[in-house]
C-alpha positions as CSV (number, residue, x, y, z in Angstrom):
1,X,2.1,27.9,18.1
2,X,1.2,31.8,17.2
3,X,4.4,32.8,17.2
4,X,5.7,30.5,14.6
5,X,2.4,31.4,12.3
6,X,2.9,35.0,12.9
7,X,6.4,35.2,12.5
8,X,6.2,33.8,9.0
9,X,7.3,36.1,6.4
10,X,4.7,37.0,3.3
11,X,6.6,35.1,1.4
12,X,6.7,31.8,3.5
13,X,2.8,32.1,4.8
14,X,1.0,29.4,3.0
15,X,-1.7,27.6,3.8
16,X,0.4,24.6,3.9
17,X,2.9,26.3,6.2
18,X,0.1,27.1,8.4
19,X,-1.2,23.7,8.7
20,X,2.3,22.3,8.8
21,X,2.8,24.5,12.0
22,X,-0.9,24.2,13.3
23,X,0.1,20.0,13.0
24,X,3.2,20.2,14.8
25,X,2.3,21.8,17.4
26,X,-0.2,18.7,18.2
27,X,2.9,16.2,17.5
28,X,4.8,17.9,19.7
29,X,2.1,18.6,22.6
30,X,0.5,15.3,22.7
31,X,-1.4,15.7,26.0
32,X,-0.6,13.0,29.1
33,X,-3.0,10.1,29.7
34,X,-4.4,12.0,32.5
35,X,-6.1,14.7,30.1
36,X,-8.2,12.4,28.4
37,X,-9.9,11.0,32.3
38,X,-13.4,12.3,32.7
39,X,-14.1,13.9,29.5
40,X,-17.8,14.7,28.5
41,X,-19.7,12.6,25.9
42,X,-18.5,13.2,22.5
43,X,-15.1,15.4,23.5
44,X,-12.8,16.2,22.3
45,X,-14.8,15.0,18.7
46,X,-17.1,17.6,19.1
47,X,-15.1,20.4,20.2
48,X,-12.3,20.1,17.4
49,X,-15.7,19.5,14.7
50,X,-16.9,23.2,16.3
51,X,-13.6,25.2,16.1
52,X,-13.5,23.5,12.6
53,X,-16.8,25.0,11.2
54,X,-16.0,28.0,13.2
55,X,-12.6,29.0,11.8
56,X,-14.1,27.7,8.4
57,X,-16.8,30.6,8.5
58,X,-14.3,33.3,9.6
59,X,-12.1,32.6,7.0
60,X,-14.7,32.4,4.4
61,X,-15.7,36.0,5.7
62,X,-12.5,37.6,4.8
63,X,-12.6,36.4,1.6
64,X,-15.6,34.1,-0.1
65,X,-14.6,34.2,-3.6
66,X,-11.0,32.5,-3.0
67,X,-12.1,29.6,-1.4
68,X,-14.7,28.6,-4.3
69,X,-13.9,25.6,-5.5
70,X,-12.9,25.6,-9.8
71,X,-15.9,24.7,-11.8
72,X,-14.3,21.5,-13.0
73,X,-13.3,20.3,-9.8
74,X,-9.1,20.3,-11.0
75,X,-7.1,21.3,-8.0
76,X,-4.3,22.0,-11.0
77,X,-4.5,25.2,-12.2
78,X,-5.9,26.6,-8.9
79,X,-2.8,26.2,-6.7
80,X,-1.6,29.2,-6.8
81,X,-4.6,31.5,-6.2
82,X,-4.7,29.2,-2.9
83,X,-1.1,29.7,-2.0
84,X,-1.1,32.0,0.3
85,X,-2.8,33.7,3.2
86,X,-3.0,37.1,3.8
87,X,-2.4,38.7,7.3
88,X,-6.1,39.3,7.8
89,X,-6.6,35.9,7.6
90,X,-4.0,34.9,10.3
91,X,-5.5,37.6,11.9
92,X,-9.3,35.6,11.8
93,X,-7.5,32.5,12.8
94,X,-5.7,34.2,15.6
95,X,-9.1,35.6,17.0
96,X,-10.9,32.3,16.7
97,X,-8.2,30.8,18.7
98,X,-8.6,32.8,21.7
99,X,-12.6,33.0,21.5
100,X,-12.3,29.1,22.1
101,X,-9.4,29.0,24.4
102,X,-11.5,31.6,26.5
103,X,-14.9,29.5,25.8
104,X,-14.0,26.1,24.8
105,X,-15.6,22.8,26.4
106,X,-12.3,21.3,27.4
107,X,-10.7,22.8,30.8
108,X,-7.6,21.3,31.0
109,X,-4.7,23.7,28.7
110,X,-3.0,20.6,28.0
111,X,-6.1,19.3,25.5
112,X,-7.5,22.2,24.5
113,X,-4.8,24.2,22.9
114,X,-4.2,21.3,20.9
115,X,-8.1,20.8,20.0
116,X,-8.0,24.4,18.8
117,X,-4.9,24.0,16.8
118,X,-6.7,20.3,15.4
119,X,-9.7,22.2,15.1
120,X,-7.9,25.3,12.5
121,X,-5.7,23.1,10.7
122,X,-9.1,20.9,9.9
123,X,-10.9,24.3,8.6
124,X,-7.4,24.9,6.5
125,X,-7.9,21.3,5.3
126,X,-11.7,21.6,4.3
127,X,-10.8,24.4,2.3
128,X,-7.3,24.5,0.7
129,X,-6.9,20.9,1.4
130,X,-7.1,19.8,-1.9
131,X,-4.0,21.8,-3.4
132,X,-1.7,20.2,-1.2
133,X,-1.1,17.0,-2.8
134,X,-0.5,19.5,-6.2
135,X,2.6,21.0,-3.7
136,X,3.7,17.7,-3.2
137,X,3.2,16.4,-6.5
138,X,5.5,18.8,-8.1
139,X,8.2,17.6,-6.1
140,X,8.1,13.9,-7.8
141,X,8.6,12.4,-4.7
142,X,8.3,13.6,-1.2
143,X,10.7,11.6,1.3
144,X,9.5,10.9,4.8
145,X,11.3,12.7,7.2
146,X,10.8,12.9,10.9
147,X,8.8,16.4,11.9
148,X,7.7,17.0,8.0
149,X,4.4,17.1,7.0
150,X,3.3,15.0,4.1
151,X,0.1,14.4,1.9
152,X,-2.0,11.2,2.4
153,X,-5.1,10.4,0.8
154,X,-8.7,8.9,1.6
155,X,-9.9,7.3,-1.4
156,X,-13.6,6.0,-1.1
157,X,-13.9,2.0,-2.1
158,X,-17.6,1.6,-3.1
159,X,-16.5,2.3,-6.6
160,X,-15.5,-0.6,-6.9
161,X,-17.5,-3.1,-4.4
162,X,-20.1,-3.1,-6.6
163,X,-23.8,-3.6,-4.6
164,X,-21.4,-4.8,-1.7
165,X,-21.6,-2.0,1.4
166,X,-18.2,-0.6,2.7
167,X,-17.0,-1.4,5.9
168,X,-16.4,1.6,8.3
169,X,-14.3,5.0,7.0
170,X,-11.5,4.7,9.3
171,X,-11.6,8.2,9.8
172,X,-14.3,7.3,12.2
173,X,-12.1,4.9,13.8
174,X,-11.2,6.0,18.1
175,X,-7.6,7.3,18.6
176,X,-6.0,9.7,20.7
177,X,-3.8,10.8,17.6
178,X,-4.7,14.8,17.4
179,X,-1.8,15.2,15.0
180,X,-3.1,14.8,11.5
181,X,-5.7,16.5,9.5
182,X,-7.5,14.8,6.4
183,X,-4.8,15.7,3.9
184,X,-2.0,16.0,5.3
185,X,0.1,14.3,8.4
186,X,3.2,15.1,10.1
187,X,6.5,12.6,10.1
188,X,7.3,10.8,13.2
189,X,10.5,8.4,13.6
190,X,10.6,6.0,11.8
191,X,13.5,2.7,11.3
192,X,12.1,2.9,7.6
193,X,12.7,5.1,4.6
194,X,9.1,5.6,3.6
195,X,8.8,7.8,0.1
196,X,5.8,9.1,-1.3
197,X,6.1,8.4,-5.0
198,X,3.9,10.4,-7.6
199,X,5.9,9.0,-10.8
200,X,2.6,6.0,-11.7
201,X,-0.1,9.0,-11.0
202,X,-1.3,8.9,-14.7
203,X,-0.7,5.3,-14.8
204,X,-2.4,4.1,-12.1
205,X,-5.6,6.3,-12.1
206,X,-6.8,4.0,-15.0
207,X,-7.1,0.9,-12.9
208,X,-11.0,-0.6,-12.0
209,X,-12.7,2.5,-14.4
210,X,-14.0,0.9,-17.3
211,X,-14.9,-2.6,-16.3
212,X,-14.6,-2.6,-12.3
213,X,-12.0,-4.1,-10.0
214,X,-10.8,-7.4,-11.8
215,X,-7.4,-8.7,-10.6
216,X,-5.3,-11.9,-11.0
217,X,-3.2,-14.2,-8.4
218,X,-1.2,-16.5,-10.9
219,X,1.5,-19.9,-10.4
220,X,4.0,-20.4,-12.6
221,X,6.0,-23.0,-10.5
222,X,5.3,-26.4,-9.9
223,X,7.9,-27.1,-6.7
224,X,11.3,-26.2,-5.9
225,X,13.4,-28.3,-7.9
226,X,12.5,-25.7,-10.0
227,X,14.6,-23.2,-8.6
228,X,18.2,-22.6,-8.6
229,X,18.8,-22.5,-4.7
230,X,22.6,-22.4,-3.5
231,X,23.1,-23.8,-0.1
232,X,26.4,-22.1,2.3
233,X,28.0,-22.9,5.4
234,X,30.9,-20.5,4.9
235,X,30.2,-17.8,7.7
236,X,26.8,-18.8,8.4
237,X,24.0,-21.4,7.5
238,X,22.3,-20.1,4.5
239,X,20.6,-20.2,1.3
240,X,20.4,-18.4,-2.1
241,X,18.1,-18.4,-4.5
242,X,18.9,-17.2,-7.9
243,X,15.1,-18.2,-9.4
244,X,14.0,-20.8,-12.0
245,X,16.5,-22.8,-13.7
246,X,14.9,-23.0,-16.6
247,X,14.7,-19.6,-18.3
248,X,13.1,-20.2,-21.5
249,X,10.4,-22.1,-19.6
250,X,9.9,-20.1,-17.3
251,X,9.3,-17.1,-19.9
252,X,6.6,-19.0,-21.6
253,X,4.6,-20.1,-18.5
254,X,4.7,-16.3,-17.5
255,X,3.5,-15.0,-20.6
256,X,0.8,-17.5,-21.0
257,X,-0.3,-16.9,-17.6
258,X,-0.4,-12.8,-18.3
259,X,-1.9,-13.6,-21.7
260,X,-4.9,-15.7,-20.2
261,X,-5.2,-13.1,-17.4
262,X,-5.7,-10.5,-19.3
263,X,-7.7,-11.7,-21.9
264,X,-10.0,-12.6,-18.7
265,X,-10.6,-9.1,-17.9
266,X,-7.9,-8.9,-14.9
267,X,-6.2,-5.2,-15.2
268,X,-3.4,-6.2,-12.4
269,X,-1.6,-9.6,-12.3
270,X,0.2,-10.7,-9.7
271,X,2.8,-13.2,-9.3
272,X,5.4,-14.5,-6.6
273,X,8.6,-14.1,-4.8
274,X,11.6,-15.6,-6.8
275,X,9.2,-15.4,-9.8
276,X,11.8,-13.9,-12.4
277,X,15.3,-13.8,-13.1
278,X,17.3,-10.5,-14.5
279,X,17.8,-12.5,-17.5
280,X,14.3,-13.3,-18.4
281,X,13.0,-10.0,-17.6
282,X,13.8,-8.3,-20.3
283,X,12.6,-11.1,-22.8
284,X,9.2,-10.9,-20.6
285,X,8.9,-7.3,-20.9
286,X,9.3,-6.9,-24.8
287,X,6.8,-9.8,-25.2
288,X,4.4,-7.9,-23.0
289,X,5.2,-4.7,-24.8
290,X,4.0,-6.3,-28.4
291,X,1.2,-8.0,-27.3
292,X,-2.2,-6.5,-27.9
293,X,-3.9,-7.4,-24.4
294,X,-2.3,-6.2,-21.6
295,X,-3.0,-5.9,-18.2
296,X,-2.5,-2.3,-16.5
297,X,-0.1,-3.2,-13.6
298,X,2.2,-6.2,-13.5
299,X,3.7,-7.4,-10.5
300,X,6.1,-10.1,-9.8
301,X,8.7,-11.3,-7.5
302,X,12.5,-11.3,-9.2
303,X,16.0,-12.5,-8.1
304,X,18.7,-10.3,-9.0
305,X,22.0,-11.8,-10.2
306,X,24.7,-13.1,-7.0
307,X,27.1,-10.6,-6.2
308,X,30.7,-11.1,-5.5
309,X,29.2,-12.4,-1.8
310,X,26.5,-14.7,-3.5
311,X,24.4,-12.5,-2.3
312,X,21.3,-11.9,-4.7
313,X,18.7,-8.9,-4.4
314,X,14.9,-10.1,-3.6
315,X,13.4,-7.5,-5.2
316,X,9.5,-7.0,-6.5
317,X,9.2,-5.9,-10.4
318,X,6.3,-3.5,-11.2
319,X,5.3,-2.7,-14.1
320,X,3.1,-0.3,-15.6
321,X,1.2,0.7,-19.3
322,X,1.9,4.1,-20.3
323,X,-1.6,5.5,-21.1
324,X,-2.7,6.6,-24.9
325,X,0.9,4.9,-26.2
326,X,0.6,1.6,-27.7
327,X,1.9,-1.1,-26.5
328,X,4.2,1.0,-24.3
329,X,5.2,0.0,-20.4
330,X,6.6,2.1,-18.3
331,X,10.1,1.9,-16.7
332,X,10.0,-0.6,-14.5
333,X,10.2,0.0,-10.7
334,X,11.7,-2.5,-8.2
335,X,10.8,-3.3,-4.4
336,X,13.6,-4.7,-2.4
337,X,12.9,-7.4,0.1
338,X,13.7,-6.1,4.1
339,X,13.5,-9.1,6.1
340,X,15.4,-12.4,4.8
341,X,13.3,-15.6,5.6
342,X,14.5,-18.7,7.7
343,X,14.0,-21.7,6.3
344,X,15.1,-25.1,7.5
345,X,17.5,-23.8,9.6
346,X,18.9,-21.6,6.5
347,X,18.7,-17.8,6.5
348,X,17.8,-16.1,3.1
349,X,21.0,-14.8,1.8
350,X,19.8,-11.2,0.5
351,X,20.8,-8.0,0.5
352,X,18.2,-6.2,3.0
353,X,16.6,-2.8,2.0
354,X,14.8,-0.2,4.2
355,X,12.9,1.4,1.6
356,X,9.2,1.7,1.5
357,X,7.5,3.0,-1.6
358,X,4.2,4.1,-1.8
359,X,3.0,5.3,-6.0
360,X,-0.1,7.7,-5.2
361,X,-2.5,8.5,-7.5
362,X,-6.2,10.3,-7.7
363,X,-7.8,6.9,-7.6
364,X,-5.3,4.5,-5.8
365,X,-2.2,4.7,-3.2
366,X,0.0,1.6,-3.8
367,X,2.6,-0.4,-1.8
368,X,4.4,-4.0,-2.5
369,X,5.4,-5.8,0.1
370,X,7.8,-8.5,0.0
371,X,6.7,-11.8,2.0
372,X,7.5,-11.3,5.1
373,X,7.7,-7.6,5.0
374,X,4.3,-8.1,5.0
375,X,3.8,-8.9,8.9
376,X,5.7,-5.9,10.0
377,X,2.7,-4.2,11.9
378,X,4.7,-1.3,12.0
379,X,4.9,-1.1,8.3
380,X,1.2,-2.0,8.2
381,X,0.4,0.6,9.9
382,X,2.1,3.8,8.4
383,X,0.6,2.9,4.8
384,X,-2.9,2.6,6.5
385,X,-1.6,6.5,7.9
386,X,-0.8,7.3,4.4
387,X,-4.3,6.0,3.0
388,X,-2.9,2.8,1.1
389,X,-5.4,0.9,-0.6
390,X,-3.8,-1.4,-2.5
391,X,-1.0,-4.1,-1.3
392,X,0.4,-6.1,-3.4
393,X,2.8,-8.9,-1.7
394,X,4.7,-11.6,-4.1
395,X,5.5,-14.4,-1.5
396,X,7.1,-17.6,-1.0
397,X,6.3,-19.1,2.1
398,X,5.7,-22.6,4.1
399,X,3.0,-20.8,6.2
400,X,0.7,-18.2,5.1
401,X,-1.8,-17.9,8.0
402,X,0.1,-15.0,10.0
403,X,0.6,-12.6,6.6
404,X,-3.2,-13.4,5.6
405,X,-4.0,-12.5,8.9
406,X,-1.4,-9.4,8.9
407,X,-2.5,-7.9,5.7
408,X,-6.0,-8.1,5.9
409,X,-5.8,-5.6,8.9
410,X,-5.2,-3.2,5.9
411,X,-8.9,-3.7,4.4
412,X,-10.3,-2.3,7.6
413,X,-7.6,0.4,8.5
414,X,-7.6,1.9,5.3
415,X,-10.1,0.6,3.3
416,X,-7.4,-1.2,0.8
417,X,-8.2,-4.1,-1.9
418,X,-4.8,-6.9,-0.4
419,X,-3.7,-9.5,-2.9
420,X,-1.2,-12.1,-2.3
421,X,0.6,-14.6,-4.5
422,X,2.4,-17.6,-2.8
423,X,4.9,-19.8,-4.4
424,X,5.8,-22.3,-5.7
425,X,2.2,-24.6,-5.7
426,X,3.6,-27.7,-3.3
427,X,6.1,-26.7,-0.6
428,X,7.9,-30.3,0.0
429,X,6.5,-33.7,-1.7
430,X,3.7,-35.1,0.6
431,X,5.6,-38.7,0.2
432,X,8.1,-38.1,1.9
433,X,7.7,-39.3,5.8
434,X,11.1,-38.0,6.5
435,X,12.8,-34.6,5.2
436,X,16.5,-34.1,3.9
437,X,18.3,-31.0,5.3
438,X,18.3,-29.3,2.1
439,X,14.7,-30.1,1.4
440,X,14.3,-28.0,-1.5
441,X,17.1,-29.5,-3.8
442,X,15.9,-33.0,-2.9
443,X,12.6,-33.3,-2.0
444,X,11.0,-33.1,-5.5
445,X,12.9,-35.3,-8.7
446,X,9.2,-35.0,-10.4
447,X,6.2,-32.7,-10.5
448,X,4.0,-33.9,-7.7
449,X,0.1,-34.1,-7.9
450,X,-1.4,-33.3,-4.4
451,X,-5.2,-33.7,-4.0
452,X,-5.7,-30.7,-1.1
453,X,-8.8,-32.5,-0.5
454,X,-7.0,-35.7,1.0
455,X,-3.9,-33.6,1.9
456,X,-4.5,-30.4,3.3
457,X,-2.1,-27.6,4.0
458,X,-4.3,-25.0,6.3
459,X,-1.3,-23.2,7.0
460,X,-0.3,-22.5,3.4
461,X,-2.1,-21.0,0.8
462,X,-0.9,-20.0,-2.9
463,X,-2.8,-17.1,-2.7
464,X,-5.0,-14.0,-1.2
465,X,-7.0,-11.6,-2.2
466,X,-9.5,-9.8,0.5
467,X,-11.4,-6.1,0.4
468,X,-13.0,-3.5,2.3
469,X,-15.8,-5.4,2.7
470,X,-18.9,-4.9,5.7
471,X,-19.7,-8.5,5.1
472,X,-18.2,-11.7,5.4
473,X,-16.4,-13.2,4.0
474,X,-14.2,-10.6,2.9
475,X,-11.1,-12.4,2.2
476,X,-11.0,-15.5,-0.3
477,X,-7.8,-18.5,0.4
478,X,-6.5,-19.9,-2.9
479,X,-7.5,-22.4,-4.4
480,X,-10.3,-22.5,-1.9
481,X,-10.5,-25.7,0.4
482,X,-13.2,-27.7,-1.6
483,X,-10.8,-27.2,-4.6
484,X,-8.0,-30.1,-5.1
485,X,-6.2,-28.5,-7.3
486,X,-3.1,-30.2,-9.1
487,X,0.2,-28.5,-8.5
488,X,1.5,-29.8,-11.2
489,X,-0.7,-27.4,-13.4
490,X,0.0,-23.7,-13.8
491,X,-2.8,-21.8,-11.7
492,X,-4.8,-19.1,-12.2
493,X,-7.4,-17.3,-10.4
494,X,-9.2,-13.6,-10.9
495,X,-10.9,-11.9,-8.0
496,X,-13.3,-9.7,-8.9
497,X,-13.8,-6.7,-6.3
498,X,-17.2,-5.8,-7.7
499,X,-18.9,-9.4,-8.0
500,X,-17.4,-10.0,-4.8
501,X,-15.5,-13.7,-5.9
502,X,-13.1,-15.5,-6.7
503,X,-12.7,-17.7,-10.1
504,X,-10.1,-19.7,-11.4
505,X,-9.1,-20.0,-14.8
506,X,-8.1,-22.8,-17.0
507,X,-4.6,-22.6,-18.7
508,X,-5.3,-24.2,-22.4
């Protein structure tokens, strides 16, 4: 550990090279199960807590005045007077390093060189910690890669919960994980691509300041003789979908729906999987661009033209307004879909991705998931690591009760706001007593009313929203189960994070 932070050249000894090092040395040293039997009350918390404020006051001692924080609390244009540390203050961590090594609480070598090295890269953290995400920032977009340190952010919800208390920080959450520090993390191995995108950082930070948390789950489809969906037996049993068949439609229930949202207060709209076509987007995206209410952040699901295959690309369209330009978006940015869905005994014939995208901004860290992508623990977890707190997930599904389940895991992990959107509104018409094989082309020759209240679907909802809430309920179902809702009527609802409900709206 010492020799790779005092063999760093002048030019090369950064505070964020010092923590990278000081963090990497606890990825790579992660003590057996056997060093954690038997440990007193509180350890190795309150050893790594002492070494922190420890090494904190030695390093203010060499220097006080270059760890004051800027008067206007901008970590911009103080980045480089941070950059570096000089050799006397290696020197202080070096020294504080073997004070605790030859004092600490913790016998066994195995936990408590790793406890010290926690303990120094926390003190690094509670004092140049907030210039790293500046490092990273200039980059434009910092690419997860295995032994790599990258930024992640806490971001406090009770902003926007309104009188509603928080539930727990997860930083107080038990783990055994010694390898991270507040700010900053180091890559592990990973069968994703996850990248840390800072492109939305002035575009997101407006979201929830003016008039709280207010977002929108909206249906534009009815059923799925609706959609365009290709059935093949060539190689394999599967299905394409290549979205709605009628585009002009289509275009007009989606602006309404955004219209009404947004006049309605909601600053993010979400819609589902298959939502769009590449031919209507366009045509949605100038109308949205002219019209004086806008929401801040539109997502929705979109099928991408077949491919010489007939494949199509599942892919998730966000959209964002460029701040102080009228009526200005900005280019748009597309999630694509990593795990096809079986339906019917048909496999989703898509184009799989491995790319995960995560926009951060001062005020929000964003992900879309893609249906099922959504119930990938694995995924889960590594944006609660990177401090997501905001999912989006554009779905169409015959069951929901697994994903609500999955996703909601994120409002206690990191504290994030989940919305889903589900379509289309009925999944097959409640008439029928037996199904066709290719249900979806022939299960529906008219819109369908289903009263929910005499036919009820628990395993299927057409939509989510849930928040970091100490309270139940902290998720809300759409359209909630004393709501028999016509599915042959667009729908509507806005969640408001601050009021704590859910309403839905009337489409005139």
């Amino acid at each position: 550990m010492w020799q790779g932070i005092t063999s760093l050249e002048s030019l090369d000894a950064t505070w964020l090279n010092i923590a990278t090092t000081l963090l990497s040395f606890c990825a790579q040293s992660q003590p057996p199960p056997d060093a954690w039997r038997g440990l007193a009350a509180g350890e190795p918390s309150s050893s790594i807590l002492s070494v922190e404020a420890s090494a904190t006051a030695d390093l203010m001692a060499v220097d006080p005045d270059l760890f004051a924080p800027p008067v206007d609390d901008d970590n911009t244009d103080d980045t480089a007077a941070f950059s570096f540390a000089s050799p006397a203050h290696v020197q202080a961590l070096h020294l504080r390093a073997e004070a605790e090594l030859a004092n600490g609480a913790i016998d066994d070598p195995r936990l408590a060189h790793i406890i010290v090295a926690r303990g120094l890269a926390g003190a690094i953290d509670n004092l140049i910690g907030r210039t790293y995400v500046t490092w990273f920032k200039n980059l434009g977009e910092v690419r997860l890669t295995e032994g790599k340190a990258y930024p992640v952010r806490a971001h406090d919800p009770r902003a926007w919960l309104g009188r509603h208390p928080a539930n727990s920080n997860p930083a107080t959450l038990p783990t055994r994980d010694l390898a991270w520090s507040h700010r900053l993390r180091i890559a592990g191995r990973s069968q994703f691509n996850y990248v840390i995108d800072f492109e939305m950082w002035n575009r997101l930070s407006p979201i929830g300041a003016e008039n709280g948390l207010i977002l929108a789950i909206a249906q534009p489809n009815f059923h799925f003789g609706e959609f365009d969906i290709r059935w093949y037996t060539d190689d394999r049993r599967t299905y394409a979908n290549r979205g709605p068949k009628d585009a002009v439609t289509q275009a007009q229930r989606i602006t309404k729906l955004v219209e009404t949202a947004a006049a309605n207060g909601a600053e993010i709209i979400l819609m589902p999987e298959y939502t769009l076509t590449e031919d209507v987007r366009d045509t949605v995206r100038q109308h949205l661009s002219t019209h004086s209410t806008r929401p801040l952040l539109l997502c929705v699901g979109i099928s991408g033209n077949a491919d010489s295959d007939n494949y199509v690309s599942n892919e998730a369209w966000l959209l964002a307004v460029t701040p102080e330009m009228e009526c200005t978006y900005s280019p748009p940015h597309c999630a694509a879909k990593m795990y096809g869905a079986r339906t019917d005994g048909h496999d989703e014939r898509i184009r799989t991705a491995s790319d995960v995208r995560v926009f951060m901004s001062e005020n929000w860290t964003l992900a879309t998931l893609i249906c099922r992508d959504a119930m990938d623990t694995n995924i889960l977890r590594q944006l609660a690591i990177l401090g997501t707190n905001l999912l989006l997930v554009p779905a169409m599904s015959e069951k929901t009760t697994t994903m609500v389940g999955s996703i909601s895991e994120l409002c206690h992990t990191s504290q994030a706001f989940v919305v889903m959107a589900n379509g289309p509104a009925a999944w097959r018409d409640p008439t029928l007593t037996q199904l066709p094989e290719r249900v979806f082309t022939q299960s529906f020759a008219e819109p369908v009313s289903v009263d929910r209240s005499a036919n009820p679907d628990p395993d299927r909802y057409e939509g989510f929203a849930a928040g970091p809430y100490a309270n139940t309920p902290s998720g809300f179902s759409l359209p909630p189960g004393d709501d028999p809702r016509p599915t042959n009527e667009l729908g509507l609802w806005l969640f408001n994070a601050g009021e704590k409900v859910v309403t839905p709206v009337q489409i005139q």
